[in-house]
DOVEX-702671 format. One line per 4 residues: number of its first residue (from 1); their letters; for each residue x, y, z of C-alpha. Coordinates in Angstrom, 3 decimals. Example, Ala and Ser with C-alpha at 12.3 -4.5 7.8 and 13.67 -1.06 7.14 Angstrom:
REM DOVEX-702671
1) AS) 12.300/-4.500/7.800 ~ 13.670/-1.060/7.140
REM end
This chain:
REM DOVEX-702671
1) XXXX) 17.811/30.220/-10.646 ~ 14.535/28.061/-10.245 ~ 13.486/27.217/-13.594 ~ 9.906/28.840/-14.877
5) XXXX) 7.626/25.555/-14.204 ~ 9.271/24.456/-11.273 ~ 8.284/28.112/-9.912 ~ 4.566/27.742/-11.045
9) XXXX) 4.402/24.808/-9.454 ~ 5.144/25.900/-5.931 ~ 3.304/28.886/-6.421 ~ -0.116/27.688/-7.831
13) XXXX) -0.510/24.146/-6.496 ~ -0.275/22.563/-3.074 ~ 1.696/19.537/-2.808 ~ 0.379/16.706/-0.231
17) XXXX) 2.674/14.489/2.428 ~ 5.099/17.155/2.203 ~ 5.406/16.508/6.093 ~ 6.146/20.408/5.842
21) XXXX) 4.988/23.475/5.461 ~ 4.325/24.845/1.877 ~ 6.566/27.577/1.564 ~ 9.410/25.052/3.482
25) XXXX) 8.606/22.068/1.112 ~ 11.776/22.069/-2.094 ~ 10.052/18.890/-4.568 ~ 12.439/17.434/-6.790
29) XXXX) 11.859/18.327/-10.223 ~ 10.998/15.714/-12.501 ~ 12.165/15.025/-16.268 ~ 11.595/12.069/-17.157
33) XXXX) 11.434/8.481/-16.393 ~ 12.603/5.134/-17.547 ~ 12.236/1.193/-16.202 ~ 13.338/2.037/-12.465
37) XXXX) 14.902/5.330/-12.979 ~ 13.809/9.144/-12.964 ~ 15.961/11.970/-13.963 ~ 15.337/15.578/-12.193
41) XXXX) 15.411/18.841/-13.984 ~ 20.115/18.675/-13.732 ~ 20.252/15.249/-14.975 ~ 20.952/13.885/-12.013
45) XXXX) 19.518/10.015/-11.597 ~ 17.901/8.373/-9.257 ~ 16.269/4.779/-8.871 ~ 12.796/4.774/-7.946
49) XXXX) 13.614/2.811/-4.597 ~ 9.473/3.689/-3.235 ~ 8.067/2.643/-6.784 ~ 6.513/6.568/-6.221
53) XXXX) 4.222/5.400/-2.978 ~ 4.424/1.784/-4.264 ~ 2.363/1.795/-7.416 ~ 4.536/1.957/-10.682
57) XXXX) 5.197/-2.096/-9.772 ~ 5.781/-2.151/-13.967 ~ 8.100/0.457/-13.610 ~ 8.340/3.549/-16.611
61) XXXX) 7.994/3.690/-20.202 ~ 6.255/0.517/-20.700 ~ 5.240/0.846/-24.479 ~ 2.309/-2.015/-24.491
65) XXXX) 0.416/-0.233/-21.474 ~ 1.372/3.417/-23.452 ~ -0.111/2.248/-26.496 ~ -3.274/0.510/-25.166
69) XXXX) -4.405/3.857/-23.119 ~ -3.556/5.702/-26.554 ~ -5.666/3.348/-28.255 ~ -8.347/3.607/-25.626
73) XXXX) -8.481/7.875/-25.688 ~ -8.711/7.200/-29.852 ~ -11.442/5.376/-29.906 ~ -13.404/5.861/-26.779
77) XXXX) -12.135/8.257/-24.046 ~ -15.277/8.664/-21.633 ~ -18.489/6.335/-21.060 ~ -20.862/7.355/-18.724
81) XXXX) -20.884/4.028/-15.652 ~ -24.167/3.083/-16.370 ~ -23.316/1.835/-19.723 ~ -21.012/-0.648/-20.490
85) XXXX) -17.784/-0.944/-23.051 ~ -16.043/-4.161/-24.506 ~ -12.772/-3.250/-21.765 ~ -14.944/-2.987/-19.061
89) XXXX) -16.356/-6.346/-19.076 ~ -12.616/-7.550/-20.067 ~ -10.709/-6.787/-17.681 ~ -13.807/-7.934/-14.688
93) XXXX) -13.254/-10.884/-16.344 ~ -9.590/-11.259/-15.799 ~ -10.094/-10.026/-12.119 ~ -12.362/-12.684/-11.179
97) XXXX) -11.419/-15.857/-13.526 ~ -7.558/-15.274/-13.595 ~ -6.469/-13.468/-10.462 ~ -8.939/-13.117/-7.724
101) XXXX) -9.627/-15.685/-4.911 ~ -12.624/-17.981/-5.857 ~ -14.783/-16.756/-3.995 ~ -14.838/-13.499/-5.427
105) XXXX) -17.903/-12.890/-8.378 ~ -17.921/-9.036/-9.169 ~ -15.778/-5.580/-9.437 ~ -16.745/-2.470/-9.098
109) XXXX) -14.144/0.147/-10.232 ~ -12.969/3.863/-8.683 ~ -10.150/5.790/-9.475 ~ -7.754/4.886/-6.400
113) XXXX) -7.385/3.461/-3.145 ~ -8.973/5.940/-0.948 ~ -12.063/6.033/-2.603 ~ -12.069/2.231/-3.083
117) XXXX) -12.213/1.569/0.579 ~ -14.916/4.493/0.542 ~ -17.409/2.643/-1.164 ~ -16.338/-0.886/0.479
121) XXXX) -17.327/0.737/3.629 ~ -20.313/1.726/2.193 ~ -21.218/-1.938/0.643 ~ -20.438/-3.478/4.066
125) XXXX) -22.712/-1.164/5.944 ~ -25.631/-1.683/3.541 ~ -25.339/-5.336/3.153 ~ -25.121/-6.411/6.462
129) XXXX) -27.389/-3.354/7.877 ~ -25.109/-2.686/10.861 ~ -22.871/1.026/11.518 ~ -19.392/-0.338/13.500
133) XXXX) -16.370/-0.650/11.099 ~ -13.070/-2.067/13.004 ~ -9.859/-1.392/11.364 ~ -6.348/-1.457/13.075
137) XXXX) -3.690/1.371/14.828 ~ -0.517/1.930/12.514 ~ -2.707/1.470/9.377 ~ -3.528/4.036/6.508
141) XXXX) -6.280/3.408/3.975 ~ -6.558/6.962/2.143 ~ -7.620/10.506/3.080 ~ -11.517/10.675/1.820
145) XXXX) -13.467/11.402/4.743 ~ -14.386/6.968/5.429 ~ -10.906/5.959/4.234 ~ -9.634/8.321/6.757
149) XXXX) -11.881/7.454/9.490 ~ -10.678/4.395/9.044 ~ -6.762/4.905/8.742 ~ -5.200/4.445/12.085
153) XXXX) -1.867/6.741/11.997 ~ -1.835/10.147/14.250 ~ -2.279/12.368/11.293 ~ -5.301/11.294/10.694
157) XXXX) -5.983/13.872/13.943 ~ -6.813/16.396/10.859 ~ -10.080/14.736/10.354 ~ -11.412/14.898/13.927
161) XXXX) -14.517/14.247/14.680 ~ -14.099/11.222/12.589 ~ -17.636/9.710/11.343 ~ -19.088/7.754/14.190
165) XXXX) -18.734/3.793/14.948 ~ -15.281/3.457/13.805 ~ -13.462/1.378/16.166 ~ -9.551/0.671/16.506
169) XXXX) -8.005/-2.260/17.463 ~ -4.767/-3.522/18.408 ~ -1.970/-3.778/15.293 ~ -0.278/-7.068/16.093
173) XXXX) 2.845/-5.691/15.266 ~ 5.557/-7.388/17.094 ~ 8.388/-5.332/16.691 ~ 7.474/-2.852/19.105
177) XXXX) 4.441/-4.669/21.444 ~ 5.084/-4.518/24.985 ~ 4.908/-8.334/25.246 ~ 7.399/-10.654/24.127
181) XXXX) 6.010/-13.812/22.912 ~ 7.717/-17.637/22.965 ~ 6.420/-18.169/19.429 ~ 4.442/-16.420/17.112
185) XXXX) 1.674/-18.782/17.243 ~ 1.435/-17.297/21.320 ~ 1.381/-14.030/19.819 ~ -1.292/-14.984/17.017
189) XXXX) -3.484/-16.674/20.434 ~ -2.983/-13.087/22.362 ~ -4.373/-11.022/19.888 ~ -7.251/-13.302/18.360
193) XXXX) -8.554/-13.016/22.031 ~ -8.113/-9.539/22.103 ~ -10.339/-9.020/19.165 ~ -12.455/-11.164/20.174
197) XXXX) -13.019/-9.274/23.212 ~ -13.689/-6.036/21.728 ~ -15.677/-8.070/19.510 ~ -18.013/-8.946/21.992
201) XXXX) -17.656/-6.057/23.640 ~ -18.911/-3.912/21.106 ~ -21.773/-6.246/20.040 ~ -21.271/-8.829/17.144
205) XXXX) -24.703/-7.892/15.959 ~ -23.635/-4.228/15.013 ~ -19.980/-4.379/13.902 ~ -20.291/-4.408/9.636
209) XXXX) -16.923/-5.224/8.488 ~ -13.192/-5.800/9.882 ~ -10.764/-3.412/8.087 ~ -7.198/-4.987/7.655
213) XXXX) -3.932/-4.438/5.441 ~ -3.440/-8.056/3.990 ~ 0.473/-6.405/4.738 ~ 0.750/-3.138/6.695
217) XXXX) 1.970/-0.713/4.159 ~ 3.340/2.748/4.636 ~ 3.440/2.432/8.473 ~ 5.971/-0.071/8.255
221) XXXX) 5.415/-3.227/5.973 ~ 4.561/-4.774/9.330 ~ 3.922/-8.657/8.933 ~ 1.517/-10.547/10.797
225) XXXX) 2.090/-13.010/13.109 ~ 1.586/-16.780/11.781 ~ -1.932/-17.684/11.508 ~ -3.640/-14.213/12.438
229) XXXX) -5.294/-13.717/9.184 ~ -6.445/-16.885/8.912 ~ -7.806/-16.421/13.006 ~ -9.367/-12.922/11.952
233) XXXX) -10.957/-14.948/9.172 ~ -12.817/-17.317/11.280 ~ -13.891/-14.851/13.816 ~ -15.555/-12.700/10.995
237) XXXX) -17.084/-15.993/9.914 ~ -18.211/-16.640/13.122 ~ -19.841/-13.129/14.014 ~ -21.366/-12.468/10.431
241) XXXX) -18.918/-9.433/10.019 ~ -17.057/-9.283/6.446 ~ -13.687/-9.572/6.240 ~ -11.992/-6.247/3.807
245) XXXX) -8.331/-7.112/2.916 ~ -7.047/-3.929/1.457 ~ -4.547/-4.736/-1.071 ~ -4.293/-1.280/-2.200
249) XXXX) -0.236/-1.284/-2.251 ~ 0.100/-5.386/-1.503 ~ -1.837/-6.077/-4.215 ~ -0.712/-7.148/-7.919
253) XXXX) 2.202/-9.463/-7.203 ~ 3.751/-6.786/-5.166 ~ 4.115/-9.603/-2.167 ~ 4.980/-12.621/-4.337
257) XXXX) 1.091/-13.604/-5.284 ~ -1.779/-11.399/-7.131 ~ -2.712/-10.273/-3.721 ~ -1.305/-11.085/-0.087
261) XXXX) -3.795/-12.379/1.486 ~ -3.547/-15.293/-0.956 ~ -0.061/-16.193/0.773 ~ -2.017/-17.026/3.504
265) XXXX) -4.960/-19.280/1.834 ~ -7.376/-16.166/2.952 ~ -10.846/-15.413/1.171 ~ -12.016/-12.143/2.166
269) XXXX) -15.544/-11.097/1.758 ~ -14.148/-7.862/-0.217 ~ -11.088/-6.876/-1.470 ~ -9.992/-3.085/-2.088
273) XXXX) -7.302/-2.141/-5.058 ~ -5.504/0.129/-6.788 ~ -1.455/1.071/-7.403 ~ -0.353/-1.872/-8.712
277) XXXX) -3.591/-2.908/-10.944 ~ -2.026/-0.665/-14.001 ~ 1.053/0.735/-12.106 ~ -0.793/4.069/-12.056
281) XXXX) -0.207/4.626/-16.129 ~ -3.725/6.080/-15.636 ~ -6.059/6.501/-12.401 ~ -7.551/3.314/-11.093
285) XXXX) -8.631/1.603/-7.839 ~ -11.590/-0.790/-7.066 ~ -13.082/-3.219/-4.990 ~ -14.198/-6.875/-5.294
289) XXXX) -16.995/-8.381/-3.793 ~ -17.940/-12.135/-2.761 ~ -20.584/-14.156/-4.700 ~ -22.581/-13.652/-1.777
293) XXXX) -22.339/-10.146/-1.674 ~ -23.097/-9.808/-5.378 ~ -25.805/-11.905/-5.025 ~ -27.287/-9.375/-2.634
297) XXXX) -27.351/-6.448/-5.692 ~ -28.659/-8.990/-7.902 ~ -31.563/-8.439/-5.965 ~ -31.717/-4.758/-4.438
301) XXXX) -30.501/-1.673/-6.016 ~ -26.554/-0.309/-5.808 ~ -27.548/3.034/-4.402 ~ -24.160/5.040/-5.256
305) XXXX) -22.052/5.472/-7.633 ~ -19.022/8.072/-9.033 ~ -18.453/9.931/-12.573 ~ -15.275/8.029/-13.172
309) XXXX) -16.733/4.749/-12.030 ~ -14.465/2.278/-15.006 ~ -12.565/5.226/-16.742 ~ -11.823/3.878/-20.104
313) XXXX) -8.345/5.153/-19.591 ~ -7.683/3.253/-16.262 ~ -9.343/0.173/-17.282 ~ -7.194/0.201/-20.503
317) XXXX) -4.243/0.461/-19.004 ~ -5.043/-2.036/-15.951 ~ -5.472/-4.721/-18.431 ~ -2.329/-4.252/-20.647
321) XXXX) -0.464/-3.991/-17.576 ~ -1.668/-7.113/-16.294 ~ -0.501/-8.851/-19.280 ~ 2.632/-7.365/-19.410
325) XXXX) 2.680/-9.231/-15.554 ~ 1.843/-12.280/-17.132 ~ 3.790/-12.444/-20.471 ~ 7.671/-11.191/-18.067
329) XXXX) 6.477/-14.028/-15.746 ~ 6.752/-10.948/-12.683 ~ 5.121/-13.409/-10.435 ~ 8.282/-15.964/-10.660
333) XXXX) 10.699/-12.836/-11.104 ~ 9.103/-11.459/-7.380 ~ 9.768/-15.017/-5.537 ~ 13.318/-15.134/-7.131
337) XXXX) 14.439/-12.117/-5.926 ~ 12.430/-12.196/-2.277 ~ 15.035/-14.393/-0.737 ~ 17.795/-12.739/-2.254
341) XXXX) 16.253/-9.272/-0.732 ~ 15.911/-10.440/2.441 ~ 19.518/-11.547/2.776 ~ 20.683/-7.924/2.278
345) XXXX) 18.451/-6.775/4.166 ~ 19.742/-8.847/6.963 ~ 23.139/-7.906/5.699 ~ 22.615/-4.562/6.283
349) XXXX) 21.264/-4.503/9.583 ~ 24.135/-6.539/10.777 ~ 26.961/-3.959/9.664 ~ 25.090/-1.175/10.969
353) XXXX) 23.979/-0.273/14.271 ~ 21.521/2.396/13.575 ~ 19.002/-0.255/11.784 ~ 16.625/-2.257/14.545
357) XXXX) 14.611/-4.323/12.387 ~ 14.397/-5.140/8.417 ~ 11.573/-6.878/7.503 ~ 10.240/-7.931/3.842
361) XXXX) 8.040/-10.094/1.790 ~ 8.344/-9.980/-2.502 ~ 9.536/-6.740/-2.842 ~ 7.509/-5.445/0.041
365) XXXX) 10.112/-4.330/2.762 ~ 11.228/-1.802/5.057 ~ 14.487/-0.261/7.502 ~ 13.322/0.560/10.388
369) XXXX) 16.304/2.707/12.213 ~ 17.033/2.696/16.141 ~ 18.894/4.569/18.538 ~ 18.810/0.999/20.728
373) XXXX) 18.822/-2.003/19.855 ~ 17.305/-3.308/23.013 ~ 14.665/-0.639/23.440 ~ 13.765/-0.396/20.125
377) XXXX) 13.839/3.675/20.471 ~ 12.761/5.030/17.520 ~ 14.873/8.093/15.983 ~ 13.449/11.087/15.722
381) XXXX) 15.883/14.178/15.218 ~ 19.353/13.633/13.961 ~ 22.585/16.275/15.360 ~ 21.511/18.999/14.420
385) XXXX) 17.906/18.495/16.260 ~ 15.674/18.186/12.689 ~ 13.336/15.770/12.037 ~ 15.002/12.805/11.215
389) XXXX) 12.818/11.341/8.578 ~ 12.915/14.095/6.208 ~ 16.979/14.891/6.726 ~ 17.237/10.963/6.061
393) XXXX) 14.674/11.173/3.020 ~ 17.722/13.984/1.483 ~ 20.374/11.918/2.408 ~ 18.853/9.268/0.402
397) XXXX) 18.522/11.706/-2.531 ~ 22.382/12.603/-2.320 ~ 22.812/8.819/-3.343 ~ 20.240/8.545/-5.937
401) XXXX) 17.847/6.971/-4.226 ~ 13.745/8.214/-4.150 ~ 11.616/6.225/-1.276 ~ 9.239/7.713/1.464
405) XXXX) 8.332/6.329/4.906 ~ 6.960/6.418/8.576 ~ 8.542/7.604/11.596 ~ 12.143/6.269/11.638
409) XXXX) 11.431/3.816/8.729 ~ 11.714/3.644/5.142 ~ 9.862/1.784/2.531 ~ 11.921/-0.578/0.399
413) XXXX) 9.898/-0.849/-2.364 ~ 11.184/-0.881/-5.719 ~ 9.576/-1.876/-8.912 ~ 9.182/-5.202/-9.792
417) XXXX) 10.727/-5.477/-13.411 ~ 13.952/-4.707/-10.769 ~ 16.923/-7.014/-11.895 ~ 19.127/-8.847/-9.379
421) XXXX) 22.124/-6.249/-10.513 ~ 19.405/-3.385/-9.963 ~ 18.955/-5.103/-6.322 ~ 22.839/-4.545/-5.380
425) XXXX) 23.204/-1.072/-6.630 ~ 20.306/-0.335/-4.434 ~ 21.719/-2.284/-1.343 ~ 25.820/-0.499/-2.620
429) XXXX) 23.506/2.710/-2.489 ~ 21.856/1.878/0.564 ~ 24.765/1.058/2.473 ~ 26.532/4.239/2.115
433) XXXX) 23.362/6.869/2.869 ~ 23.351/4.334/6.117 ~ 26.384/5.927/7.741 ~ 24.690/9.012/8.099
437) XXXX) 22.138/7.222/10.590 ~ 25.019/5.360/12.021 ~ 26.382/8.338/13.026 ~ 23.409/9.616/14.611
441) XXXX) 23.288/6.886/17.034 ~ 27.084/6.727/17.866 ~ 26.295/10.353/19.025 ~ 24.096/9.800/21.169
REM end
């Protein structure tokens, strides 16, 4: 017998990337939570393998962040954004003198990533005075009306018409290009000409800002061939267009450094947050903008704006989190355990044949399963003819394991307090629910 809440639940609130319908869709019940572990509704654990949709990078039940947003909601709960608050100039600070590349001066906060990338679309078009935004195929940056205009993943088919003068362009995603490259340096050389191409193509003089995922997230955890960021950099430089990294799930140490595109000695013009910046204790994104740009609204107005623009709450929380980064040392935790991750992961795609490609950087990775090696087929119903995804999602569950994903890949993405022992229960976990796939692909 469903239990009373549980009931209400379904029958009063809709429940988004079900992949399902509604009345189809069976959530898992949640209890409680605890470091990398939740508990549903039978007692039954699981480890938090997705870190939700890779934002609770602290994990749960971290008592400094819980008492600094109790603090906060004691003493000041709601300010209105055009006045300002001790926290709010605190943690800017931190953002731009302890973590941010140095080229960055201001931040302006939302409430998550979707919304973030909203308004950095809307900076971009009013600085530079031009309409085009370019952002890549096999990319998601939220599901407002601008963040999904400029997501690049079929669903986004829902919004359709998109606004006008956003403009796709190839993912250089290796894994599954058409072209097989010597080295990726040749592959970097392809695709920088390709943009540049559409570049010119569309007209330099219109195109506002290029749109990319410092680290492709929930299509994949795609990397980038060597040197394509910094390429993309100097064609933006050379065209006038700005250059958005969205760190919304790389961001925050996630990838080894505060954000990815530091791995790669990249200054964007703007930079796009959330997840990670108080492991989602309390609603948060944001965006950062170059001195240049902030120079720009020193002189003309900042003609928009939102109710929750720095929450108390969020900003609260963002900064005790941030210490509690700082005083476990996560960043030297994160490059410990990245080589040790990627060895499993290796590991694991060598014992089974169902797995085409692993690929990780921190504790950014992903599985991406195959029915051929050579083809790279991606799998998408298992024996019994269901979508594979979501039978592979319950499989998962059977073995205590919570994670979501893309196609016929899932997102390993746990939190970063994770311990090395955590790391082999996951892989001892992992390996098992595997078999399932395995068998798939023997059957076929």
């Amino acid at each position: 017998m469903e239990r009373k809440e549980y009931t209400a639940a379904k029958n009063y609130t809709l429940f988004s990337f079900t992949g399902v319908p509604q009345k189809e869709y069976r959530p898992i019940y949640i209890e409680k939570a605890d470091n990398i572990y939740v508990w549903d509704e039978n007692g039954k654990e699981y480890i938090d393998l997705g870190s939700q949709l890779v934002n609770v990078n602290i994990g749960f039940g971290n008592q400094n962040i819980i008492k600094a947003i109790q603090h906060q909601v004691e003493t000041l709960a709601y300010v209105a954004p055009k006045h300002s608050y001790e926290q709010r100039g605190e943690l800017g600070e931190i953002l731009i003198e302890e973590i941010a590349p140095k080229n960055m001066q201001k931040a302006f906060f939302t409430l998550g990533g979707s919304d973030a990338n909203e308004f950095a679309i809307r900076i971009a078009k009013t600085v530079t005075g031009r309409d085009k935004i370019f952002s890549k195929y096999e990319s998601y940056h939220g599901a407002t009306y601008g963040a999904g205009s400029l997501t690049g993943e079929p669903d986004r088919a829902s919004l359709f018409p998109t606004i006008p003068g956003f403009i796709k362009y190839q993912a250089p995603h290796l894994y599954h290009y058409d072209i097989e490259f010597a080295t990726e340096e040749e592959a970097t050389a392809h695709f920088l000409k390709r943009l540049q191409y559409q570049f010119e193509m569309e007209g330099p003089d219109k195109i506002a800002a290029f749109f990319i995922e410092s680290v492709t997230g929930s299509n994949g955890v795609y990397l980038y061939p060597k040197g394509y960021l910094k390429g993309v950099r100097e064609l933006c430089t050379k065209y006038g267009i700005l250059m958005v990294c969205d760190e919304v799930m790389s961001g925050f140490l996630r990838c080894g450094e505060w954000f990815a595109c530091q791995k790669e000695g990249i200054e964007p013009d703007i930079i796009t947050f959330a997840k990670g910046v108080n492991s989602s204790y309390a609603p948060l994104g944001g965006v950062l903008i170059s001195k240049e740009i902030s120079e720009y609204f020193d002189n003309n107005p900042f003609a928009t704006g939102l109710t929750y623009n720095a929450h108390p709450l969020g900003v609260a929380a963002a900064i005790a989190c941030i210490r509690e980064y700082q005083r476990l040392d996560i960043k030297t935790h994160v490059n410990q355990l990245a080589p040790i991750l990627t060895e499993q992961l290796n590991w694991l795609k060598e014992k089974h044949i169902s797995i085409g490609d692993v690929r990780s950087t921190g504790l950014f990775g992903a599985i991406e399963f195959s029915q051929n090696r050579e083809t790279h087929a991606k799998i998408s119903t298992d024996k019994e003819g269901r979508p594979f995804l979501q039978q592979m999602l319950l499989v998962l569950r059977e073995y205590g394991l919570l994670t979501f994903g893309q196609g016929s890949t899932i997102l390993f993405a746990p939190p970063l307090i994770t311990t090395e022992e955590q790391l082999n229960e996951i892989i001892t976990r992992l390996d098992k629910a595997i078999e399932y796939v395995d068998d798939i692909v023997n059957s076929i």
